[in-house]
C-alpha positions as CSV (number, residue, x, y, z in Angstrom):
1,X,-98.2,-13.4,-59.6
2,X,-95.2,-14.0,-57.2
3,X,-96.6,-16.3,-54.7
4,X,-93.2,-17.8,-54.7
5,X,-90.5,-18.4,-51.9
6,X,-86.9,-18.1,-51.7
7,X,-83.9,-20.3,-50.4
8,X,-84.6,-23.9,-50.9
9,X,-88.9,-22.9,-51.3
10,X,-91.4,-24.0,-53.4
11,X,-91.4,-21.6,-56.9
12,X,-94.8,-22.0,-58.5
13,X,-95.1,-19.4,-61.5
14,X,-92.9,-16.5,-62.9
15,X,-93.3,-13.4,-61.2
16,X,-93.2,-11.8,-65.0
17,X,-94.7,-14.2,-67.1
18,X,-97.2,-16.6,-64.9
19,X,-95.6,-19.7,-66.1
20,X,-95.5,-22.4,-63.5
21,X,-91.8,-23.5,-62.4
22,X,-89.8,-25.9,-61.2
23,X,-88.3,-25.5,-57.5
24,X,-84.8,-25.9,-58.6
25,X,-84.8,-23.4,-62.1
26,X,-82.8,-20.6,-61.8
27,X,-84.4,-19.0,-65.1
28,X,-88.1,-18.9,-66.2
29,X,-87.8,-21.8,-68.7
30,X,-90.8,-19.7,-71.0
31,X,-89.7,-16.3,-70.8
32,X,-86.4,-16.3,-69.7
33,X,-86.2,-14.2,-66.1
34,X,-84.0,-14.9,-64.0
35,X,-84.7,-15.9,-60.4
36,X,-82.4,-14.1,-57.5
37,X,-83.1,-14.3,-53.8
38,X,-85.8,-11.8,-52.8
39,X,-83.9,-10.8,-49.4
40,X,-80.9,-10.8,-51.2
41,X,-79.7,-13.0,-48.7
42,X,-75.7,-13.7,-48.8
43,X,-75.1,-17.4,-49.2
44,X,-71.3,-16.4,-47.7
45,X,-73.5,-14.6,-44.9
46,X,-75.3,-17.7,-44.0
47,X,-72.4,-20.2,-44.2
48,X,-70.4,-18.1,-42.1
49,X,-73.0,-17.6,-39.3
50,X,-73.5,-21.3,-39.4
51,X,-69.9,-22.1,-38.5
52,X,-69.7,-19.5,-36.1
53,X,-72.6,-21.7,-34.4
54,X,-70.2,-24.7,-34.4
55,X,-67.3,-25.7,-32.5
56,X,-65.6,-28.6,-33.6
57,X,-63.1,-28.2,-36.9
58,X,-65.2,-31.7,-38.4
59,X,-68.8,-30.3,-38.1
60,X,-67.9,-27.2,-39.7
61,X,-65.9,-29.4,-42.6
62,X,-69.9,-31.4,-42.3
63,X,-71.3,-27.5,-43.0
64,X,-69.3,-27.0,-45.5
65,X,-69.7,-29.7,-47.6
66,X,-73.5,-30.3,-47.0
67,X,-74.4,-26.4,-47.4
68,X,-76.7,-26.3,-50.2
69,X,-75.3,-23.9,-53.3
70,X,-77.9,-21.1,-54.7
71,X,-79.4,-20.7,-58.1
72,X,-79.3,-18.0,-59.6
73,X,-76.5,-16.0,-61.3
74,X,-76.4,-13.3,-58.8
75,X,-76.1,-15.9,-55.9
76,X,-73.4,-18.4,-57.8
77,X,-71.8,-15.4,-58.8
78,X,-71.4,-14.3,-54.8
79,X,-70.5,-17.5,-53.7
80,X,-67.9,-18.1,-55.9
81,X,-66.3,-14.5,-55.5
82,X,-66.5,-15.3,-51.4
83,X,-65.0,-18.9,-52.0
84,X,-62.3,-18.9,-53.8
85,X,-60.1,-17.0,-51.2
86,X,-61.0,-20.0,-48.6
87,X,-59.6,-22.8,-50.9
88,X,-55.7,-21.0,-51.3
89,X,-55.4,-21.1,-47.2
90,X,-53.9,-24.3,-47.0
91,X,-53.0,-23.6,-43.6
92,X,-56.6,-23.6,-42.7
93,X,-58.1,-26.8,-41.4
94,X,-61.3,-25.9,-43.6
95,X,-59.5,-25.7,-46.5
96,X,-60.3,-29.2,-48.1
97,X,-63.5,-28.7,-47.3
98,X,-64.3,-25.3,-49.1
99,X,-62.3,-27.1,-52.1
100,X,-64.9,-29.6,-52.0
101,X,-68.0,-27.3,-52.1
102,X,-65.7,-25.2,-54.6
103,X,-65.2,-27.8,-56.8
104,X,-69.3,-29.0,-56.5
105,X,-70.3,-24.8,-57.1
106,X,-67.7,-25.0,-60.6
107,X,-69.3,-27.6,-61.6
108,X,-73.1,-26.3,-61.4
109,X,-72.0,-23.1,-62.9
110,X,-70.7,-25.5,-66.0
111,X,-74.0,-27.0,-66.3
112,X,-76.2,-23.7,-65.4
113,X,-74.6,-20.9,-67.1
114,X,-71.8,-22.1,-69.6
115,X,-71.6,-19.3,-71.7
116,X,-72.4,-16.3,-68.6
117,X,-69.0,-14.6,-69.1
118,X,-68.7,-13.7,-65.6
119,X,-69.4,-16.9,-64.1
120,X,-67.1,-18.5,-66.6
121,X,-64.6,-16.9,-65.9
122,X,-64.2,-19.1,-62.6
123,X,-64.8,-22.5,-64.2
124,X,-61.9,-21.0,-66.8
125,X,-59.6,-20.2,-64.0
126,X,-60.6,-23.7,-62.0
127,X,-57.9,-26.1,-63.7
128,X,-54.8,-24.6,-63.2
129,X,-55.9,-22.9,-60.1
130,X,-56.9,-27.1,-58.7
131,X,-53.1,-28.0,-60.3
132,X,-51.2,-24.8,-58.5
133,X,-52.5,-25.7,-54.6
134,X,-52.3,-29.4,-54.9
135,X,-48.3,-28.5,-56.1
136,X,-48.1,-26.3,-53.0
137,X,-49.5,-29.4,-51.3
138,X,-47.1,-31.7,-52.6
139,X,-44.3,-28.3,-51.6
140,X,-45.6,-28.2,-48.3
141,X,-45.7,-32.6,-47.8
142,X,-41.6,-32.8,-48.6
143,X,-41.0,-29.7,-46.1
144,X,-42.6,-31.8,-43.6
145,X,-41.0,-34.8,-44.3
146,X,-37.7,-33.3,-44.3
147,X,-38.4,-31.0,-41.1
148,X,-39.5,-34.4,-39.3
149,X,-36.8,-36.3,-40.3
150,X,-33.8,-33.7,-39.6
151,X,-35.1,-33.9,-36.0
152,X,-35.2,-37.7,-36.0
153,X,-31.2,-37.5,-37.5
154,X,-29.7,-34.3,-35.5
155,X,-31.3,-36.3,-31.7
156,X,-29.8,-40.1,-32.7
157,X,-26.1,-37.5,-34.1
158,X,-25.9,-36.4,-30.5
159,X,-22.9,-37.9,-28.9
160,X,-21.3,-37.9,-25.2
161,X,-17.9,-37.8,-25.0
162,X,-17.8,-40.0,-22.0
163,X,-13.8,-40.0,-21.5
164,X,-12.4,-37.1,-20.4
165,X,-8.4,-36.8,-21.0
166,X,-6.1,-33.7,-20.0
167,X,-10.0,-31.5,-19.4
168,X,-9.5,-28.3,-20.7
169,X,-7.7,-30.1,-24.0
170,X,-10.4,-32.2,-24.6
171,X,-12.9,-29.8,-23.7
172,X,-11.2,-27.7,-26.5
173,X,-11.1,-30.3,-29.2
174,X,-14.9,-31.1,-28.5
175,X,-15.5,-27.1,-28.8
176,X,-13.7,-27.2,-32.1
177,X,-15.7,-30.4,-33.9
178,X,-18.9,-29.0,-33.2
179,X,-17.7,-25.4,-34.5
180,X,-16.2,-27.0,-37.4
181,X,-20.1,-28.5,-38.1
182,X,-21.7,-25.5,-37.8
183,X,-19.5,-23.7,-40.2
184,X,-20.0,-26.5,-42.7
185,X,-23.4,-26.2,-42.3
186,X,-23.5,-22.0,-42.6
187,X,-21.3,-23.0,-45.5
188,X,-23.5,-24.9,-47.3
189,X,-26.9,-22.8,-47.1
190,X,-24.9,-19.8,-47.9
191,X,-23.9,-21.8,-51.3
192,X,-27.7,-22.9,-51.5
193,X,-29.0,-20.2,-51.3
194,X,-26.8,-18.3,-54.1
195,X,-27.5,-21.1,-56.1
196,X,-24.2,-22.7,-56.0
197,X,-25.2,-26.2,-55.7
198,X,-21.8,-27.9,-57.0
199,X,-19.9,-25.5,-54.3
200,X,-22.4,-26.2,-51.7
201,X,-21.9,-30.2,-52.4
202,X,-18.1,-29.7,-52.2
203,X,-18.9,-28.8,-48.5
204,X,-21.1,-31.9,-47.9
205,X,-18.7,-34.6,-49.2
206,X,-15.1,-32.5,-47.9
207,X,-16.8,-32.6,-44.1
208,X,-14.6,-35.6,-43.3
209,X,-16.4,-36.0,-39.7
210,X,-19.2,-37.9,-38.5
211,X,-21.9,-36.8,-41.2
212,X,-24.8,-36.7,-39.3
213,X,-23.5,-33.4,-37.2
214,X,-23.6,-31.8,-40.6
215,X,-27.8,-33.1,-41.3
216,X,-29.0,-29.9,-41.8
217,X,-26.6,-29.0,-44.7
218,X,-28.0,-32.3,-46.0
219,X,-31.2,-31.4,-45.7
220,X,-30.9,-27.9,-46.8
221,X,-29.3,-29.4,-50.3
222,X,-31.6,-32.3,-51.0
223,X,-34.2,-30.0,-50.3
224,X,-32.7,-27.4,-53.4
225,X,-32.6,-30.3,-55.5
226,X,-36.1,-31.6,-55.3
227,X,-37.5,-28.2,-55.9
228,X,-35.5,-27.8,-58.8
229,X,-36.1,-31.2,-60.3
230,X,-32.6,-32.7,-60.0
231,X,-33.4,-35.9,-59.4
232,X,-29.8,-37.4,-60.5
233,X,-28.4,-35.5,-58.0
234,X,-30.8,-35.6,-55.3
235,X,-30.1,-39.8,-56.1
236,X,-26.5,-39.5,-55.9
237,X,-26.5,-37.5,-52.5
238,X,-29.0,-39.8,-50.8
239,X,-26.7,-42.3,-52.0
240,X,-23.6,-40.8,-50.8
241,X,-25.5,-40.1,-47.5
242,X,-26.8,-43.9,-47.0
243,X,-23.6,-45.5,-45.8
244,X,-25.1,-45.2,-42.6
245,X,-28.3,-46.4,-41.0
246,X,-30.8,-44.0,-42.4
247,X,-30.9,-45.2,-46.3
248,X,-34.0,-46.8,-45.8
249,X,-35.8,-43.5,-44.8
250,X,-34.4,-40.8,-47.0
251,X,-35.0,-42.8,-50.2
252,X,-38.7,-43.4,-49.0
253,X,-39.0,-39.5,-48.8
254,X,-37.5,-38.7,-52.3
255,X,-40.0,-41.2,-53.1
256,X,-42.7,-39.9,-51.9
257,X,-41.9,-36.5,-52.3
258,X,-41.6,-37.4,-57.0
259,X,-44.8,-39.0,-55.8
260,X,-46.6,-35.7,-54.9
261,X,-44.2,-34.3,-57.8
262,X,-45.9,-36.2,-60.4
263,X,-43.0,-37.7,-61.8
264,X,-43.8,-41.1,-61.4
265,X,-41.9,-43.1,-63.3
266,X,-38.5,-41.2,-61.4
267,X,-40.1,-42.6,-58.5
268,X,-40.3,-46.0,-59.8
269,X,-36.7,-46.4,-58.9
270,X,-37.1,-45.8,-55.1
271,X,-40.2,-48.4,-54.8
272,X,-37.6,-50.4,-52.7
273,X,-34.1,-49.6,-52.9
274,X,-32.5,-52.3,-51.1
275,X,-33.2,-55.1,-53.7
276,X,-36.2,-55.7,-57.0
277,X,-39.8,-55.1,-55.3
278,X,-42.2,-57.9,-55.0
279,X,-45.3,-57.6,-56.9
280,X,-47.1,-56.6,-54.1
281,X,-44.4,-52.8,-53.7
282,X,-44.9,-52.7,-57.2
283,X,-48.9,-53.5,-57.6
284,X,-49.2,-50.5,-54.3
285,X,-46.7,-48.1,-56.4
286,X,-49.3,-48.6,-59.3
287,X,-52.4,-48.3,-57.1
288,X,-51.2,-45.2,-55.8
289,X,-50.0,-43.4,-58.9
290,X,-53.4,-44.2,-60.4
291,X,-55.6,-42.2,-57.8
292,X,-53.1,-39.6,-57.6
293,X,-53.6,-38.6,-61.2
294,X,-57.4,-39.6,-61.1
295,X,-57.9,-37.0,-58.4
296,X,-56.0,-34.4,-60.7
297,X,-58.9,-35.4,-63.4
298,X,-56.1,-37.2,-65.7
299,X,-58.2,-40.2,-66.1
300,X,-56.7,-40.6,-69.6
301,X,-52.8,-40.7,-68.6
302,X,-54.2,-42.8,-65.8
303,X,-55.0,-45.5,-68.2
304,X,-52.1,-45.2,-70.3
305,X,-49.8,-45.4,-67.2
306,X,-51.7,-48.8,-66.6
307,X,-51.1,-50.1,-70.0
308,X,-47.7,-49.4,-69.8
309,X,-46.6,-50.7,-66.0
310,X,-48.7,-53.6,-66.2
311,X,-46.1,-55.2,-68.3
312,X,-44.3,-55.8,-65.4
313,X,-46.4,-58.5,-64.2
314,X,-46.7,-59.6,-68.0
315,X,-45.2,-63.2,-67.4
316,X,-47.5,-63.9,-64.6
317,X,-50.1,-65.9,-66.6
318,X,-52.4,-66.6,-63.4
319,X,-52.9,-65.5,-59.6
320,X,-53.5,-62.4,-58.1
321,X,-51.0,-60.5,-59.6
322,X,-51.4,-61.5,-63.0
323,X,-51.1,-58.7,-65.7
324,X,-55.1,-59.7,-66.5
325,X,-56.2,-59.1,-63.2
326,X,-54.2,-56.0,-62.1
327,X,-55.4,-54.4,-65.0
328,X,-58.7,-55.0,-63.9
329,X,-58.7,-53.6,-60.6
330,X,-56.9,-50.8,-61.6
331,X,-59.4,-50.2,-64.1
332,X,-62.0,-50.0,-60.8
333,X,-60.1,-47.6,-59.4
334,X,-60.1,-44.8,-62.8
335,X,-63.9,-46.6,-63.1
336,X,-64.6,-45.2,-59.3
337,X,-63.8,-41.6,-60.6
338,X,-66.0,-41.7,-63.7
């Protein structure tokens, strides 16, 4: 009576009670068995000898998202145990991916075995284990904004003293300046890193020199306060900074970086700094918040969030950017997610 195959094969009847089967059941609908692979084959096994096959980082991301998951409990339970490592490497080019196919095998073990206590346990865990690496993605986004940026500032801070008066005098003073800097900036992460952020600012604004030979301190302290939410003060430092000819960029990346935060309406204030955004700015600001938080699953905030920024375009009465119609696209968007 088992004249059935594994893996993806046709399954006629129950090897136990005779009953005929569909090809995708993972239990005998009749009598209740439960169908595992006959060669225990590994679905781990088999994605991983696939990708060994392959060369290219985007046809193993192909594999990975096209491989097709098992059905039984034994098999979901595997694949699950061999995933989840794969989708905290977010160093790994893969790693989207595996979250993908992660994501997919959660939600077939919702709709297959919702009340299997071991297979549970991972759908249980899903949530706030999606919410922790999608922080340290936001983490890792402002490090590399702020890495790319201090290299932009510390190359355009580098100046030639072209005039050379009395040699070894000048050669001296020079010597001393850039000394001075670096003590500032020891200063300062020293403070940081003791959590002294008012003695650590005191550094910042007492370094009476040109500013930018004292960007990584900057950096350093903005950095402290983003992580620790201080947006007033990360404001007022960027501020304080933006006397010179770099405003433009740092307030873009302490807006994008309460973007990835999830504090949207902080970064409301940075949509354009230099005057009031054009409905366009604040239409994208909107368009972007939304899919952030549909992607976290908060469809519901996502429509409240409309509801309440859409009043910002409430006295325009007709035209693209009326309050009607940007409601109504954004609504396409949350609709998209459904």
């Amino acid at each position: 009576m088992s004249d059935y195959k594994t893996k993806g094969g046709e399954l006629q009847h129950c090897p136990q009670c005779g009953a005929v089967v569909p090809e995708s059941a993972s239990v005998c609908p009749k009598c209740g068995y439960e169908f595992s692979e006959i060669s225990a084959n590994s679905s781990s096994v088999l994605l991983a000898t696939m990708l060994a096959e392959l060369e290219y980082d985007e046809d193993k991301c192909q594999a990975i998202e096209t491989f097709p998951l098992p059905n039984s409990k034994a098999d979901l339970l595997e694949f699950a145990t061999a995933l989840k490592p794969r989708i905290k490497k977010l160093d790994n080019p893969l790693s989207e991916a595996y979250m993908t196919k992660y994501q997919e095998l959660i939600e077939k073990i919702k709709v297959s075995f919702p009340n299997d206590p071991q297979l549970k346990r991972f759908a249980d865990e899903f949530d706030a284990l999606y919410a922790s690496i999608e922080q340290q993605k936001g983490k890792q986004a402002r490090k590399n904004w702020l890495t790319e940026h201090m290299k932009l500032l510390v190359t355009a801070a580098c100046i030639v003293v072209a005039l050379i008066v009395g040699g070894g005098l000048l050669i001296a003073f020079r010597d001393t300046a850039a000394n001075n800097a670096d003590r500032c900036v020891t200063a300062v992460t020293k403070a940081v890193d003791k959590d002294n952020l008012k003695q650590a600012r005191n550094f910042i604004v007492g370094y009476k020199k040109d500013k930018d030979d004292v960007i990584e301190g900057y950096v350093t302290l903005l950095s402290k306060y983003f992580d620790a939410g201080m947006w007033d003060d990360a404001k007022s430092l960027v501020e304080y900074y933006g006397q010179g000819q770099y405003t433009g960029d740092l307030n873009r990346g302490l807006y994008n970086y309460l973007l990835s935060a999830g504090d949207y309406d902080q970064a409301e204030e940075y949509i354009n700094v230099e005057s009031k955004p054009t409905d366009k700015e604040y239409y994208d600001y909107m368009e972007e918040c939304v899919n952030l938080m549909c992607q976290a699953g908060l469809l519901g905030p996502a429509q409240t969030f409309i509801a309440k920024k859409a009043l910002h375009f409430a006295s325009n009465n007709t035209g693209y950017y009326s309050k009607a119609r940007v409601q109504e696209r954004l609504e396409k968007v949350i609709n998209a997610y459904k």
